[in-house]
Structure formats: C-alpha cells, structure tokens
C-alpha positions in Angstrom: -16.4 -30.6 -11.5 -14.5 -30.8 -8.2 -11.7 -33.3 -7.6 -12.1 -35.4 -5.0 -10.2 -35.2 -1.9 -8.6 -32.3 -3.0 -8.6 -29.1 -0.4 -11.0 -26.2 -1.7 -9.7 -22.5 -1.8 -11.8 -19.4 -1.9 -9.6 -16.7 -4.4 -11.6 -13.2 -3.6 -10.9 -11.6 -6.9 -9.6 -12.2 -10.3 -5.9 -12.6 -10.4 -3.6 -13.6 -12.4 -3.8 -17.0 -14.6 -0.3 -18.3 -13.6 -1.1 -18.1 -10.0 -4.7 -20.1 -10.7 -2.9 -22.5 -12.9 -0.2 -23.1 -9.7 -2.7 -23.7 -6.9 -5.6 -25.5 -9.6 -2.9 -28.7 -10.0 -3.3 -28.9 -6.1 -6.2 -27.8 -4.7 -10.1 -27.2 -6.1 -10.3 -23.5 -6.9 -13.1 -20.9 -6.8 -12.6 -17.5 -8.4 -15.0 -14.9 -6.9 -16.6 -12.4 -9.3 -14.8 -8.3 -8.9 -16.2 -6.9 -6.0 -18.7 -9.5 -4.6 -16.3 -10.7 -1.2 -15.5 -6.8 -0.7 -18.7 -7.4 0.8 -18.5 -9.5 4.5 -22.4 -10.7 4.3 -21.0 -12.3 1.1 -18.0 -14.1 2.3 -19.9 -15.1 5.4 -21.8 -16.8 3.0 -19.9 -19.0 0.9 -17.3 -19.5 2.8 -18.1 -22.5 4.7 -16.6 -25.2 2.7 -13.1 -23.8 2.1 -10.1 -25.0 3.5 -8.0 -21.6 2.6 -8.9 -18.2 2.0 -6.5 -16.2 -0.9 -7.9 -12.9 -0.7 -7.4 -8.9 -0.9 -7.1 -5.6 1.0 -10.9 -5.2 0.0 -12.0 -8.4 1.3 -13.5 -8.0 5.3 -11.7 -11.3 7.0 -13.7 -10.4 10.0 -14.2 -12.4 13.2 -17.3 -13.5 12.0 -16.0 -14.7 9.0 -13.7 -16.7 10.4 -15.8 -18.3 12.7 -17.8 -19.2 10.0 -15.4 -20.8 8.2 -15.2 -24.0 10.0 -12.7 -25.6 7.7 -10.2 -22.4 7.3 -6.7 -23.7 8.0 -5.1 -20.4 6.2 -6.1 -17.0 5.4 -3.5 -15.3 2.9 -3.7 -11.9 1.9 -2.6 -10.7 -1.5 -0.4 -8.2 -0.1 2.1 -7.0 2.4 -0.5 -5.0 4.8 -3.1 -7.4 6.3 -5.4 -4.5 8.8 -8.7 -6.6 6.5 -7.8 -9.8 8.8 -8.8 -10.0 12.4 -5.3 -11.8 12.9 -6.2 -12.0 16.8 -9.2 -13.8 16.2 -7.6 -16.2 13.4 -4.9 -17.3 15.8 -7.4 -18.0 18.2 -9.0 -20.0 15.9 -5.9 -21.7 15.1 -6.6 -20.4 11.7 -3.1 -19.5 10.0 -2.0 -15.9 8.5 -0.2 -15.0 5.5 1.2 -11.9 3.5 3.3 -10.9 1.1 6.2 -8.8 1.9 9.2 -8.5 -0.4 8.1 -9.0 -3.4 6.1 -5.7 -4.2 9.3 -3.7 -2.7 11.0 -2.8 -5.9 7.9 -1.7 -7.7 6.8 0.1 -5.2 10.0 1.9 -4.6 9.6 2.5 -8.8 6.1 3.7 -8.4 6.8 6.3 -5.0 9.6 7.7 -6.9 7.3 8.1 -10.4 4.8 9.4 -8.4 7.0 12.7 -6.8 8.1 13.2 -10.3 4.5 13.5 -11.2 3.5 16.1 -8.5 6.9 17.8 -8.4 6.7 18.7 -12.4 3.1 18.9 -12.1 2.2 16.1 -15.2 -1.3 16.1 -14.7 -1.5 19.7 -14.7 0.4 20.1 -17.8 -0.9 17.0 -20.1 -4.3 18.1 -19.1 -3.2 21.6 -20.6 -1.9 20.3 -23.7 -5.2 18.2 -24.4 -7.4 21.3 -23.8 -5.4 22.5 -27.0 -3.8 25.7 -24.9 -0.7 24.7 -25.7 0.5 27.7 -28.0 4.4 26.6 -27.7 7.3 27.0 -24.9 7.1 29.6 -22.3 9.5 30.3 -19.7 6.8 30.5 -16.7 5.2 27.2 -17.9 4.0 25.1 -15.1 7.2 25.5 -13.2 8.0 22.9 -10.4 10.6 22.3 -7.4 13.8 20.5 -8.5 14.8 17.1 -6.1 18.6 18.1 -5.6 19.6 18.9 -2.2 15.4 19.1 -0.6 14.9 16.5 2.2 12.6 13.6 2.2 11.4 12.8 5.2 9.6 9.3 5.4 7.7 7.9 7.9 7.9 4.2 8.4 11.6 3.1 6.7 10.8 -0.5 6.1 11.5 -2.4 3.0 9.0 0.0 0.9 10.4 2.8 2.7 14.5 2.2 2.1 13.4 1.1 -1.6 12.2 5.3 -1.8 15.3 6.4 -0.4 17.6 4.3 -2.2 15.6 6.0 -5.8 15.3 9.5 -3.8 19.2 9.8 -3.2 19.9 9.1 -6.8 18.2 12.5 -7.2 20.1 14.1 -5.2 17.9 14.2 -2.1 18.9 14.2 1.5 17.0 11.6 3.3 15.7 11.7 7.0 13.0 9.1 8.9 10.6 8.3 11.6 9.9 4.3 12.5 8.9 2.7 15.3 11.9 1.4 15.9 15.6 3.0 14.2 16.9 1.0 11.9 20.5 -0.4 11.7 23.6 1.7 11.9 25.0 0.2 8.5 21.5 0.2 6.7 21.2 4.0 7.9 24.8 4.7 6.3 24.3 3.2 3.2 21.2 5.2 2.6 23.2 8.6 4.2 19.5 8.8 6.0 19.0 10.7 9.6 16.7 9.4 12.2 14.6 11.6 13.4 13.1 10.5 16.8 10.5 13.7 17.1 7.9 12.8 14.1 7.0 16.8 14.6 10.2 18.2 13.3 10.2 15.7 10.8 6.9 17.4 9.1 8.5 21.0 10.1 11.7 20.1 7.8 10.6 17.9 5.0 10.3 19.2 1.6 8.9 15.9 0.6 7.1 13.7 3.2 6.6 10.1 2.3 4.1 8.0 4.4 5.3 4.4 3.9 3.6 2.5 7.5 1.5 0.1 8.4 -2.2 1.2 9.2 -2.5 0.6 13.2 -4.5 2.4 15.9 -1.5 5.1 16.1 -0.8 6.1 12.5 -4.8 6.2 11.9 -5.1 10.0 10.8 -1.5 10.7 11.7 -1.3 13.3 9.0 -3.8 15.3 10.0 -5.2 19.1 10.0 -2.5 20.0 12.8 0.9 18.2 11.1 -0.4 20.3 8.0 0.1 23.6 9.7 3.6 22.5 10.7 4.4 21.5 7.2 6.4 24.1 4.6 4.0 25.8 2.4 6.5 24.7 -0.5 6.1 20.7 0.6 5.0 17.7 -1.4 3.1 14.6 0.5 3.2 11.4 -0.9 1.0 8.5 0.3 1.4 4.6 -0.9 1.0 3.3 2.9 -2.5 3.4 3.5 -5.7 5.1 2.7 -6.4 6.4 6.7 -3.6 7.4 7.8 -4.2 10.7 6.3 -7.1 13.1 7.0 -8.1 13.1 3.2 -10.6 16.3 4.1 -7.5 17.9 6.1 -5.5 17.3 3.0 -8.0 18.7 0.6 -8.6 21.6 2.8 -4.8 21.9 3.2 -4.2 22.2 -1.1 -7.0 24.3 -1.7 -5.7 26.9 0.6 -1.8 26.6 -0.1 -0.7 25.2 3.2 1.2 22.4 1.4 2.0 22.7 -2.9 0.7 19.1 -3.6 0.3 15.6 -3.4 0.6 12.2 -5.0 -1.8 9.6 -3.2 -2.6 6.2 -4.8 -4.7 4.8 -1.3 -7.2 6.5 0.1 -9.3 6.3 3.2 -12.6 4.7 1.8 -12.1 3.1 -1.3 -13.0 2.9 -3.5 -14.8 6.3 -2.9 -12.7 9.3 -2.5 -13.5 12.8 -0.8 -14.8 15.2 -3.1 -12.7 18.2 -2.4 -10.2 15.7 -3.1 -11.0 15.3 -6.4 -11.1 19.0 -7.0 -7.4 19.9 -5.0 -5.3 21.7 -7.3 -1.5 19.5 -8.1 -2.9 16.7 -6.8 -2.2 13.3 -8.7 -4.5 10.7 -7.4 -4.1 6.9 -8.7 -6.1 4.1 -7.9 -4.2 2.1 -5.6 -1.6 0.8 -8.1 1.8 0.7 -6.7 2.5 -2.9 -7.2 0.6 -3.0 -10.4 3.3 -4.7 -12.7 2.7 -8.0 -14.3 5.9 -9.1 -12.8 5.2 -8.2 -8.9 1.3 -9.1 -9.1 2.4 -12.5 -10.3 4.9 -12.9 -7.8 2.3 -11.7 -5.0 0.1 -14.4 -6.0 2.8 -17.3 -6.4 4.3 -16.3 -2.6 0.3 -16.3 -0.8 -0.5 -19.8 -3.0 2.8 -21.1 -1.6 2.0 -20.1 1.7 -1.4 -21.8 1.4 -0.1 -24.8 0.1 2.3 -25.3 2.4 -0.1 -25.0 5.4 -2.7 -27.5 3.5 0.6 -29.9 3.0 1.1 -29.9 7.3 4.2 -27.7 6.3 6.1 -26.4 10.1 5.5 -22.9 10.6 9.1 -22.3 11.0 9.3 -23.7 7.3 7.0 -21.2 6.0 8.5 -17.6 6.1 5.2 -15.4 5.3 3.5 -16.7 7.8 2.2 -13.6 10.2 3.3 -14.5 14.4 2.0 -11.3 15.8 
C-alpha cells in the first residue's frame, strides 16, 4: 500500500536493493519488470502518476513521454550518457535532468584496460581452444598477440572515462595520444604524458590501439566507419565502451573478416540488445554485453547519486545545490 502524501517514483528496471531501500523511506516506489519500459508505448502508459522517473539507457524518455507525464519533476538516468532523454523537450517542460558521471569512472577505466588485454592476448580465442580439448601442451606459435609497451593509444573523447584508460594504458608502457572536442588542460595532458591530436584522421592512421570513449551526438554517430577503417594499421586493435552507434558494426565486421584491423573488444553495440550477425562471427573479437560499470560497488553508487538527485529535486533543492543535474 502507498503512503500518503508521499511523492511516487517510476524505477525502469531492477536495481540494486540498497538504492530501493534509500528512496522507499522517502518516496512510494514502483519497480518495473526487466525489459517492459525498454518499450515507449509502455512508459507512456503508466507513467502518469509519477513525480520522478529513475530509469536506464534502454528506457525511450521521449517527447511524448514526457508530455505525458504531467506530474514529472525529474528524470534521472542510471548512467553518465543520457542520448534516451529528449533533454530539450524536458527543459521545456520544466521537467529536470539527471546523470551520473563520476562514479562509473574507475571501473570503467578497470574494465577498458581488461578488455585490450582480452583482445590483445586473444583470451577468447585461446580458452575456447582449451575447452574444445585441443590443448595438447605449450607451443611456441600458440595464439601469439601484440605486446602494450611502447604502441600508441589513441582515444577519442579524453573525458573522465577516457583519462581513467590512459592513466591504466601508461602503466603498460603505452604512449598515449587524443582527439576531444575540446583539448584538455596543459597540466592534466602532462601528467598523463598524452598528445593532442587536433586531426581525428591521423589519429586512426597512427594508433595501434584506438579507444572510442564519447558521447553519442549527431557527429560521432558512425564516426568509425568503413572509410576510418581503411586508414587504420592492419596490426590495430579498436576498443568501444562509449556507445553502441558510433561505430559501423557491419563496417567493423567487414573490416575483421578481411584483416583490415587484428581485432576488437566492444561491450555496446548499435541496437541492443541485438547485435550484427557478422559480428558475432568476426574472428578476435571479444564482445560483452554492455558491462563496464558492472561492479556491485559502482552500480550501487550509480543508483545512490540518480536517487539523490531525485530526492533533492522532490525536496525544492536549488539547482545550483544539486551537482548532476544536466544544464545543456
């Protein structure tokens, strides 16, 4: 039974109990079922009666839904990205908007760096051996890979996520150049010993490793594409934790299949949960379902910062007084 008086948030997906427990001594909860708001005709629904709106990347916070949601004061997103919300059209709703950077950096950074190990030593390839019992015992020309020390990662989009990788990448010995959209500062860029590369082409043509860590907007929508893969070395590694479309995923098949790059790591992909055939079939390709921030610690933490946020909207909170709040 619902308390009265109490404001009513819509939570689009399971997550996890401490961050229920935290918003369920302030506010009535509802906890939608896996998968049923990844649908909009769904949220449109039910989500008349809510006063805030906790949700995910899935979840289609669309103009429509908004509108429908006469009572929204705040949509949070449970993550740092937030292309699922028509922000424009919640601001002119006067409908707040909420994310969650800095608490998914470090396992992120973790995860980016895991996930180059993976493709670089080809794990996949190798376990996969090993359980198909052809393992007969150590051979010098087993599954060779390409060592980290002294090869360039060039990353594309050096925020938070972004220096996190470098920071890991130059404890490997790796040389570190970028693209953003802006350069980041002069002591930040020494510290991390990384080059700014203002021409994003000859930042594919010299990369051993590129790392796509930017937003999704209008520009970086299939910025890796069937053209920046012929510029890329035949030897080179990509590595995607940003988001699913800003890589071609039938370029990128196309482009392992014939040898125009040696492999990939991708744990987002352009229509998930469904992922390109050919992509599934790529040879050194290590593909992961979208799980870079997936430790207990960081999920927890993503939760506790977008209930905060809601919280302190539903409380009359200044803006200025709530940090993840999105301006733009």
């Amino acid at each position: 039974m619902m308390a009265q008086n109490l404001p009513s948030v819509l939570i689009t997906e399971p997550i996890p109990e401490a961050v229920v427990d935290f918003l369920s001594s302030h506010a009535n909860i509802t906890v939608g079922e896996k998968g049923r708001y990844s649908k909009e005709e769904n949220l449109i629904e039910d989500i008349a009666g809510y006063d805030a709106l906790l949700c995910m990347l899935s979840t289609p916070v669309t103009e429509q839904v908004l509108k429908t949601g006469r009572k929204l004061r705040i949509v949070a997103n449970f993550a740092v990205g937030y292309n699922n919300i028509d922000v424009k059209a919640a601001h002119e709703l006067n409908i707040k908007v909420a994310n969650t950077p800095d608490v998914l950096t470090e396992a992120c950074g973790d995860f980016a760096m895991a996930l180059l190990l993976a493709v670089t030593r080809r794990f996949n390839e190798a376990e996969q051996y090993l359980r198909d019992g052809k393992f007969e015992g150590w051979e010098p020309l087993g599954f060779l890979g390409m060592e980290l020390r002294k090869k360039t990662l060039g990353i594309i989009g050096m925020g938070r996520i972004g220096q996190a990788f470098a920071n890991r990448a130059r404890a490997f010995g790796m040389n570190i150049s970028y693209h953003n959209r802006t350069r980041i500062d002069q002591k930040t860029e020494q510290e991390l010993q990384a080059t700014y590369i203002p021409n994003l082409e000859e930042l594919f043509e010299n990369s051993d490793v590129l790392s796509l860590n930017c937003p999704l907007t209008p520009e970086t929508y299939h910025l890796v594409n069937k053209k920046t893969f012929d510029l890329m070395p035949n030897h080179s590694i990509l590595i995607n934790i940003s988001r699913g479309p800003v890589v071609d995923e039938a370029a990128l098949a196309e482009a392992l299949n014939k040898g125009k790059i040696a492999g990939a790591g991708i744990d987002v992909f352009e229509r998930e949960p469904v992922v390109h055939p050919d992509l599934l079939s790529a040879p050194n390709c290590t593909l992961l379902p979208h799980i870079a921030s997936a430790t207990y610690e960081t999920r927890e933490a993503i939760g506790l910062l977008a209930a905060e946020a809601i919280l302190s909207v539903l409380s009359n909170k200044q803006d200025d007084q709530i940090p993840n709040l999105i301006t733009a």
